[in-house]
C-alpha positions in Angstrom: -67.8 -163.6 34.3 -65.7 -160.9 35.8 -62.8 -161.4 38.3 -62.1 -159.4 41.9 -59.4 -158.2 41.4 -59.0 -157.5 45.6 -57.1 -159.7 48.4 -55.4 -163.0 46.5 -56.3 -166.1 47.4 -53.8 -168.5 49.5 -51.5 -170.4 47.8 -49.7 -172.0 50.5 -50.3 -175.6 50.8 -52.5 -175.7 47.5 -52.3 -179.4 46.5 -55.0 -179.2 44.0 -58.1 -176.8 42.6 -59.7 -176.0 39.5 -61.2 -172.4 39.0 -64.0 -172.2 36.1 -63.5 -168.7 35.4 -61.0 -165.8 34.4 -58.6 -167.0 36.6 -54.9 -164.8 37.0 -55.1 -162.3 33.6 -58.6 -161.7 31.4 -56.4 -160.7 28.7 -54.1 -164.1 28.2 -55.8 -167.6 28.1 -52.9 -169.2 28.9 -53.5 -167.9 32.3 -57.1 -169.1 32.8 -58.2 -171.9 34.8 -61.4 -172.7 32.2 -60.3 -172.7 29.1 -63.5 -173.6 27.5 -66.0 -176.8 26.9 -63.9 -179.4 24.8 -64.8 -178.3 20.8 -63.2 -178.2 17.7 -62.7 -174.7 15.6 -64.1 -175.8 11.7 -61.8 -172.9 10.9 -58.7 -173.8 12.0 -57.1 -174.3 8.8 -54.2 -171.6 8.3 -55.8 -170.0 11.5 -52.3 -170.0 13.4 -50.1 -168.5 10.6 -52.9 -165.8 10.0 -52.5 -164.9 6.5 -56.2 -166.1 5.8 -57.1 -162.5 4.5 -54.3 -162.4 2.2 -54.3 -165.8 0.7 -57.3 -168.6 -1.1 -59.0 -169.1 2.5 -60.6 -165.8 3.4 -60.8 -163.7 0.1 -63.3 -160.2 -0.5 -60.9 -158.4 2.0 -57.9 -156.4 1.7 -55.9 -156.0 4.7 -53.8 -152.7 4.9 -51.6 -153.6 7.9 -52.0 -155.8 11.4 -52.5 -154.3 14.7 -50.8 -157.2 16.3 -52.0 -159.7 18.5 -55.4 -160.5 20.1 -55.9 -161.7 23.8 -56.1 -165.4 22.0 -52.6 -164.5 20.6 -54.0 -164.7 16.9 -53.1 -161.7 14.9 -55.8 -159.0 14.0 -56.1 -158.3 10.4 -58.6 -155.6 8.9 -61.2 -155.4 6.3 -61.6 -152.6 4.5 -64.0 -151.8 1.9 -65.8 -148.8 0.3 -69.6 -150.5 -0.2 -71.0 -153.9 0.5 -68.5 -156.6 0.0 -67.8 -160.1 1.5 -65.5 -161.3 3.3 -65.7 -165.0 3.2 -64.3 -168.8 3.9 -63.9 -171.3 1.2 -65.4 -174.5 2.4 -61.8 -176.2 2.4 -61.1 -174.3 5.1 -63.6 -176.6 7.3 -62.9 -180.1 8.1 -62.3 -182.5 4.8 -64.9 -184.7 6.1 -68.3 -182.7 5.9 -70.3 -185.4 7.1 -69.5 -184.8 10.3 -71.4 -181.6 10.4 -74.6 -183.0 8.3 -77.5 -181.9 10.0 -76.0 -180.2 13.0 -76.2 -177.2 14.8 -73.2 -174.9 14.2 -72.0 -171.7 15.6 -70.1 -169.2 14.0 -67.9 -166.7 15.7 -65.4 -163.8 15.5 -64.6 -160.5 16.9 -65.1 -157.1 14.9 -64.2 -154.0 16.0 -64.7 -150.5 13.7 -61.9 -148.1 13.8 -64.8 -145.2 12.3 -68.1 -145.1 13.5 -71.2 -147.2 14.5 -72.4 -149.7 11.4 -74.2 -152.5 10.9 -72.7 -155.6 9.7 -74.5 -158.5 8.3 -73.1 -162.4 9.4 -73.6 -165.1 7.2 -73.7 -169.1 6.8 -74.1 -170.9 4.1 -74.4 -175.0 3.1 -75.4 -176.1 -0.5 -78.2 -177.9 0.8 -80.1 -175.6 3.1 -78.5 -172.5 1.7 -77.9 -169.3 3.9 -78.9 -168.1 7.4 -77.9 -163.9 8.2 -78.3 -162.0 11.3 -76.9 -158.2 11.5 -75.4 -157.0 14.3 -74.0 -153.3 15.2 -70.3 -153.0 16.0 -69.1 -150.1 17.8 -65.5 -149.1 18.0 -64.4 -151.8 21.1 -63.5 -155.4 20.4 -67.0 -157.7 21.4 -67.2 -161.0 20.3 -70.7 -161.6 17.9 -72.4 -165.2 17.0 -74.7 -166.9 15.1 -76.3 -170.1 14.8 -77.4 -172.2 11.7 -79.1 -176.2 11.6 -77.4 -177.3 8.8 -78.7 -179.6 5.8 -77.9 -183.2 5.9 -75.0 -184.1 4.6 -73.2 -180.6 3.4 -70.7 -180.5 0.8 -69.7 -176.7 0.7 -70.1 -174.6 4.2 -68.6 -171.2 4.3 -69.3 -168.7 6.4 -68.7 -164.9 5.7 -68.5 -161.2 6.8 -71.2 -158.7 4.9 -69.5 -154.9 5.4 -73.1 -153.6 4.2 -72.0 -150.0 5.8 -68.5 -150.0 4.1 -65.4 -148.9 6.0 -62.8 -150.3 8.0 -63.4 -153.1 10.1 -60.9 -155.1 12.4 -61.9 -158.7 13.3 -59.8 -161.6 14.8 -60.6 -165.4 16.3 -62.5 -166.6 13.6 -64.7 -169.9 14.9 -66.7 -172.2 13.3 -68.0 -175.3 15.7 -70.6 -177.6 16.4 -73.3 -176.3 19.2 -73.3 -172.8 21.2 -70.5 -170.6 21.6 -67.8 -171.6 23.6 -64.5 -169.4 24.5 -61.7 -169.6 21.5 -59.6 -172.2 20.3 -57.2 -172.4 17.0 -57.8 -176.3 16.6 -59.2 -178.6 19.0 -59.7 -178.6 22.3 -59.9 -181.8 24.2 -62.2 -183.1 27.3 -58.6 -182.7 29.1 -57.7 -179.6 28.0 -60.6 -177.8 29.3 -60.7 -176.9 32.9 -56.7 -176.6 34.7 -55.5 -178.2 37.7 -53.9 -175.2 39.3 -51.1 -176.8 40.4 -50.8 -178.9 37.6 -50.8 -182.2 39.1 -54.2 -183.8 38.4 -55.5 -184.1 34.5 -59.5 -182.7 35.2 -61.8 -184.7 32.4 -65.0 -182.5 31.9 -66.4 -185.1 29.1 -69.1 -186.2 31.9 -70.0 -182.3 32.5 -72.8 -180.0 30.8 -72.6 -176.8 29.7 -74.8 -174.0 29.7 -75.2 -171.1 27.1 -71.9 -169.0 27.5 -70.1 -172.5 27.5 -69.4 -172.6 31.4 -70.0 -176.2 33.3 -72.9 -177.0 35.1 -74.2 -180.0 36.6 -77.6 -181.1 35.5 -78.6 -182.9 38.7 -79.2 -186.3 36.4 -75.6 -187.5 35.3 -73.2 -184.7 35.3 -69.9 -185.1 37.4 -66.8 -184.6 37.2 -64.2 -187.8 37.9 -60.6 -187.7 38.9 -60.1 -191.0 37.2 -59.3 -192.8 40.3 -59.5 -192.3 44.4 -56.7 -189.7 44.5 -54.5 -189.4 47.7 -54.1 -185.6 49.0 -53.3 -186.4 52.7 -52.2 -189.4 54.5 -52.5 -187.8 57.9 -52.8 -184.4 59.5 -54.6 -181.3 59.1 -56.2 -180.1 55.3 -58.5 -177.7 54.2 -61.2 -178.6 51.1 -62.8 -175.3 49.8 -66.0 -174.6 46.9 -67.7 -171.7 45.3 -71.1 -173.4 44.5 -74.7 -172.6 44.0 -77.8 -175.2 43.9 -81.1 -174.7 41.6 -82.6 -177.0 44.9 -81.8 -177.0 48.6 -84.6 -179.4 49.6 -84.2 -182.9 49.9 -83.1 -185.2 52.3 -80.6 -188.4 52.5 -82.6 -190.8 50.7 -84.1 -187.8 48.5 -82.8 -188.7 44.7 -83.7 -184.9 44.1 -81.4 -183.5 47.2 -78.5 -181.2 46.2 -76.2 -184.1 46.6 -72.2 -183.7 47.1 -69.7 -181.1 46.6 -66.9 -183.7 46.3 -66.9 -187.6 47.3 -64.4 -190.5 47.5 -64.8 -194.8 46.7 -62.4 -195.3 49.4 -63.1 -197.0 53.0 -59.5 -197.2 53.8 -59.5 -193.2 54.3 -62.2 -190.2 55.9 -64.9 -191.7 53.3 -66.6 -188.3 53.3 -69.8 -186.7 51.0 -69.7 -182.9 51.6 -73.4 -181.9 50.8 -76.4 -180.0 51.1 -79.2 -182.5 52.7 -82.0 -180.4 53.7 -81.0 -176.9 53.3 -78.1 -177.2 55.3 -74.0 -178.2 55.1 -73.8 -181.5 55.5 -70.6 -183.8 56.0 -70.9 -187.8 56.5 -67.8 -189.9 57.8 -67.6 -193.3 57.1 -66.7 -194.2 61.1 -69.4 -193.1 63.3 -71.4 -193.4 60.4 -73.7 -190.4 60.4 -74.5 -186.9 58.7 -73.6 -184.2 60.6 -75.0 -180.6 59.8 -74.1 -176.9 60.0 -76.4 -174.3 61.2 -77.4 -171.9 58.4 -80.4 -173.1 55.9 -79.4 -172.0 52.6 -81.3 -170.8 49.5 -81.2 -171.9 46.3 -79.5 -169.9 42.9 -77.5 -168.3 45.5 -73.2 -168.6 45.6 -71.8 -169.5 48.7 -68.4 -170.2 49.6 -67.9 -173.1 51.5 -64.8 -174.3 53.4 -64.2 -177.6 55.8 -61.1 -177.3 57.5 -59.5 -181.1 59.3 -57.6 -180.3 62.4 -53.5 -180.7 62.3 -54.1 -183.9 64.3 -56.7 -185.4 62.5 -59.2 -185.9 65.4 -61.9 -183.2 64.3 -63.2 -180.3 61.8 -64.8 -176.7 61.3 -67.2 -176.2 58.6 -66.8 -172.2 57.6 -69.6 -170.4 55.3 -68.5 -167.5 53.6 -65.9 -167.0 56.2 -67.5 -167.4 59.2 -67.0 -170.4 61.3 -70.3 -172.3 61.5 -72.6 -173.6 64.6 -74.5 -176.9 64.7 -73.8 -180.1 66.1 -70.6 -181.0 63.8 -68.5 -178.8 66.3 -68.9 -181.8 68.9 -67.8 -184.4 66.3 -64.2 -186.0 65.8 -63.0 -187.9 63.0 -61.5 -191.5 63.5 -58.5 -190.9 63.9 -57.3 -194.3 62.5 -58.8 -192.2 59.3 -57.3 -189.4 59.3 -56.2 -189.1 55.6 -57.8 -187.6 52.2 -59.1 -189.3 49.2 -61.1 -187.7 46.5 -62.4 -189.3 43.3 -65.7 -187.4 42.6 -66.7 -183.8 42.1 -70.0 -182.8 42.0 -71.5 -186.2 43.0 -70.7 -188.7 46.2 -69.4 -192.1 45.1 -70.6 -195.4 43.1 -73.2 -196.7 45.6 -74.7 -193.4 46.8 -74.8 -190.9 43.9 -76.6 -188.2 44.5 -75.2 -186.2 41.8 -75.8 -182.1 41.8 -78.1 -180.1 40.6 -76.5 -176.5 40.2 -72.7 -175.2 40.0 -69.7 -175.9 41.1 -67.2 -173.2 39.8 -64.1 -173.6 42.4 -62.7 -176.9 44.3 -59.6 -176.1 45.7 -57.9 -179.1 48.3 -55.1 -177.6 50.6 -52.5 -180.2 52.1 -52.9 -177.9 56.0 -55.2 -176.4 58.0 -56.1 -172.7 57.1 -56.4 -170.5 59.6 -59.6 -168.2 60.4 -57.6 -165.1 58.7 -56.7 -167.6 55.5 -60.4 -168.2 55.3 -61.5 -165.1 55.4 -58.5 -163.9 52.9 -60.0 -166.5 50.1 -63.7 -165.5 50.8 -62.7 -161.5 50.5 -61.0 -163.1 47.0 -64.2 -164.2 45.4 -66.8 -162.9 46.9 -67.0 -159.9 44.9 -67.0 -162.0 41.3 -69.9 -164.3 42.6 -71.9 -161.3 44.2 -71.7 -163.0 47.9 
């Protein structure tokens, strides 16, 4: 997923937000909002030092000198040979504890780059029990990142994997990854539930162990069980104006209140004591409920499924009432007429990506940015953050 690189996007009066892309700088991932589904890399032995190539762990290839660091900050060595050689990983690289790969479906990973022409280089991986699974891939003279996938036997105890320089020549690589399941983005080690997806401000630990993942290891909601849970009901605004803001697409727009198969909620909160509010799509609109009158109220465009919208509810500085805004224009329907109670006036949020404990609802689609500002944006804000992404989601 790319990343417009056009107006920002205000900062001013961000209390909390999670972006599941690029975020600031493609080339540094300490930078990036989504770091990746929680994994562990089997590699990660020796990994950080780098001397693999030179040392017991990675042997077959001679490294004649480092061209310094990859985007992961791992260094990038090179493997040069004159015919078919192997470039390989002993299995005490991987975890000491095979077992917990028996029978499982593994990924292995790296980037290769050729500093000569176009080849063909074979990938391989290997387990005593069900022996070796190859594909061969082409590597031009850019950096791309190339996987594979192998079931392993039941309870393994060698797995290597290895590079097969069929073509000869000189080949750079870096980011070595072995890990259970598809691909996800790179990590020397582990990388927790927590560690995943960033708070932009840095204030709220985001836990994406209740989230799915799709085939390039971004999150997705599955419509069934997926959300994503704050831990507890967590106090932005105790009174006053705030702004709540999503990029989000649905694989449904139909459905209704009581539909178990409607789109469900953007965000949601357990609290009565605050605006108890579900923003949703119920019947192909925007949809907002409030705990005091007790109704849905709707906006006036009818959506359409697989499609990114960006969607923005705005609380006035006093409290008393709200604009919905799609894709940065203000929209009609009979919300415009509504006020909130304004004994509550505050903002709670617990859930993304579902509505509370007694009224689920959980989506079906993607949820990419939730951003919560502590004031009211103004129109030109709103239309400042929509110029911001509309670009990367095609809007």
């Amino acid at each position: 997923m790319g990343i417009h690189r056009g107006p920002n996007m205000e900062k001013g009066g961000l209390i909390f937000g999670y972006d599941s892309g690029h975020g600031v700088c493609d080339n540094h991932t300490s930078s990036r909002f989504y770091r990746g589904k929680p994994t562990t890399n089997y590699l990660s032995d020796g990994l950080s030092g780098y001397n693999v190539v030179q040392g017991s762990r990675w042997n077959g290839a001679t490294p004649t000198y480092t061209l310094g660091n990859s985007e992961f900050n791992t260094p990038i060595g090179t493997y040069n040979t004159s015919g078919t050689s192997y470039m390989y990983s002993h299995d005490y690289v991987l975890d000491d504890d095979l077992s917990t790969l028996s029978s499982q479906v593994v990924t292995f990973s790296i980037y290769l780059r050729r500093t000569n022409t176009l080849g063909t280089v074979g990938m391989r991986i290997y387990d005593n029990v069900s022996g070796y699974s190859t594909i061969y891939a082409d590597v031009t003279n850019q950096f791309q990142r190339f996987s594979m996938t192998k079931t392993l036997g039941a309870n393994p105890t060698r797995i290597f994997v290895m590079i097969d320089n069929t073509n000869g020549g000189v080949i750079d690589f870096h980011s070595p990854m072995l890990e259970k399941g598809e691909a996800s983005p790179f990590v020397d080690g582990t990388r927790l539930s927590t560690d995943s997806l960033i708070d932009l401000t840095k204030s709220t630990d985001i836990d994406v162990s209740n989230v799915s993942f799709n085939s390039t290891g971004q999150p997705t909601f599955d419509g069934t069980d997926d959300d994503i849970d704050l831990g507890s009901d967590v106090t932005f605004k105790t009174s006053g104006g705030w702004t709540v803001e999503s990029v989000a697409r649905y694989n449904s727009v139909a459905g209704g209140y009581n539909n178990v198969t409607s789109p469900a909620n953007f965000i949601g909160s357990d609290s009565i004591s605050y605006n108890s509010w579900y923003w949703s799509v119920l019947s192909g609109k925007l949809a907002l409920w409030n705990i005091s009158p007790g109704v849905w109220k709707y906006g006036s465009t009818t959506l359409q499924q697989d499609t990114w919208y960006h969607v923005i509810i705005v609380c006035s500085d006093d409290g008393t009432s709200y604009q919905m805004y799609l894709n940065g224009v203000a929209e009609g329907g009979d919300h415009t007429t509504y006020s909130w109670n304004p004994s509550y006036s505050g903002l709670k949020i617990k859930y993304i990506g579902r509505g509370n404990n007694s009224n689920v609802r959980l989506v079906n689609g993607d949820i990419a940015i939730t951003k919560v500002y502590g004031r009211t944006l103004t129109p030109e804000e709103i239309k400042q953050n929509f110029n911001t992404y509309k670009n990367r989601f095609n809007i």
